[in-house]
PALOVEX-614283 format. One line per field, with one value per residue (C-alpha): residue number from 1; residue in one letter; x, y, z. Coordinates in steps of 0.2 Angstrom, whole numbers, plus 2048, in hexadecimal, padded with zeros to 3 digits. Each point is the difference from the previous one (the first is absolute). Example, Ala and Ser with C-alpha at 12.3 -4.5 7.8 and 13.67 -1.06 7.14 Angstrom:
2
num c(1,2)
residuo c(A,S)
east c(83E,806)
north c(7EA,811)
up c(827,7FD)
//
This chain:
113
num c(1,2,3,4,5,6,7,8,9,10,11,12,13,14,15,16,17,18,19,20,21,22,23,24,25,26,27,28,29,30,31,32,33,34,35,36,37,38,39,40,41,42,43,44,45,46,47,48,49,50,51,52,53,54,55,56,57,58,59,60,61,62,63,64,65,66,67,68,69,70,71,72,73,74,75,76,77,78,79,80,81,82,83,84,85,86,87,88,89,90,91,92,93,94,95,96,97,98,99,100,101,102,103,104,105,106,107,108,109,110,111,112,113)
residuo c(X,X,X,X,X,X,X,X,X,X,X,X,X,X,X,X,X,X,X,X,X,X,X,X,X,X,X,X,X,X,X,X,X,X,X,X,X,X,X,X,X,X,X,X,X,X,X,X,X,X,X,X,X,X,X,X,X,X,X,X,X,X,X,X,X,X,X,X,X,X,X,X,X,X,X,X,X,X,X,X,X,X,X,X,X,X,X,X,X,X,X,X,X,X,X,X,X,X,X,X,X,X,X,X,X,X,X,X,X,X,X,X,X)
east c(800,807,7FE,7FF,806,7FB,802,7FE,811,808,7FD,7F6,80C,7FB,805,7FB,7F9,80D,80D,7F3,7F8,812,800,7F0,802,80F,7F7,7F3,7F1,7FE,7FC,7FD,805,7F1,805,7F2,7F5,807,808,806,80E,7FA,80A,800,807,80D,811,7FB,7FF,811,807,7FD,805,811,803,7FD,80B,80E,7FE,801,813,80A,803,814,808,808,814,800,7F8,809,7FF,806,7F1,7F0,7F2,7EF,7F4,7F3,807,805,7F1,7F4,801,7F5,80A,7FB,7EF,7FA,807,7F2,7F2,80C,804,7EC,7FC,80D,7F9,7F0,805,806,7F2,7F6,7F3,7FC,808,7F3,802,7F6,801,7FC,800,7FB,80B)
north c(800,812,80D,814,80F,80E,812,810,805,7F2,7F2,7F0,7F1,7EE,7F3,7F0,7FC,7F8,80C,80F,7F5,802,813,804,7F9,809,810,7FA,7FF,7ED,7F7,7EF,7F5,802,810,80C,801,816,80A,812,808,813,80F,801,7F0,7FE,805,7F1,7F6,807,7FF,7ED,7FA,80B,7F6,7F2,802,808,7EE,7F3,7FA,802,7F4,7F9,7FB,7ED,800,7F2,808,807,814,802,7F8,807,7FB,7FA,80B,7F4,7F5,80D,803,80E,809,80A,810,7FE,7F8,810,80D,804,800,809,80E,801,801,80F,80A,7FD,809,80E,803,7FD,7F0,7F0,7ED,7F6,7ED,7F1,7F0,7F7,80C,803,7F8)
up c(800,7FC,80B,7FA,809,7FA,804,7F7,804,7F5,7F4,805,809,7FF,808,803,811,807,7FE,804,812,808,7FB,807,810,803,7FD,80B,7F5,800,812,7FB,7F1,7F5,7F3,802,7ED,802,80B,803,808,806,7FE,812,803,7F3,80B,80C,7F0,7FA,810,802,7EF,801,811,7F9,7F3,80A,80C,7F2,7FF,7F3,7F1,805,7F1,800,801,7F7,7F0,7F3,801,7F1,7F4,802,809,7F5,806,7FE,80E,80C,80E,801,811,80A,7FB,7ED,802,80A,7F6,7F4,80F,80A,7F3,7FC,812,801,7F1,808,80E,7F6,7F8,80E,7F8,804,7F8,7FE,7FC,7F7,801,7EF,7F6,7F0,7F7)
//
């Protein structure tokens, strides 16, 4: 299922669930393991939101590289993982243009596509 964030400072996100479910509870908008149908974040409560996923981000350990491994040959990007850092990024950057524009980011779960 693909999940839509959407807000009128900045182009639509999707995602599918699983990748957005983590996300939203981190913000604090989803209590329970069911994904809400929608949702909305409010002007007013946006920081809060901003505040929690930058923590979270800040907390998640760093990738270490293997010693064993080669350095010198690059890395297929396909096999390396994604982490919470660059999974977050586009909600986080929406959420902060939200603020600035002072509008809500809205979300939808099964979307119209």
């Amino acid at each position: 299922m693909l999940v839509t964030f959407s807000s009128k400072a900045g182009a639509d996100i999707l995602m599918l669930a699983p990748h957005a479910k983590p996300l939203l509870t981190l913000i604090g908008k989803l209590d329970d393991k069911d994904l809400l149908t929608r949702g909305v974040v409010m002007p007013e409560h946006l920081d809060e939101a901003i505040s929690r996923l930058e923590l979270a981000i800040a907390a998640e350990p760093k990738q270490a590289m293997d010693e064993d491994q080669d350095t010198d040959q690059p890395k297929d990007a396909r096999t390396l993982p994604v982490g919470l850092r660059q999974r977050a990024f586009p909600l986080l950057d929406l959420l902060k243009r939200a603020k600035g524009l002072n509008v809500p980011v809205m979300w939808e779960a099964g979307s119209g596509w």
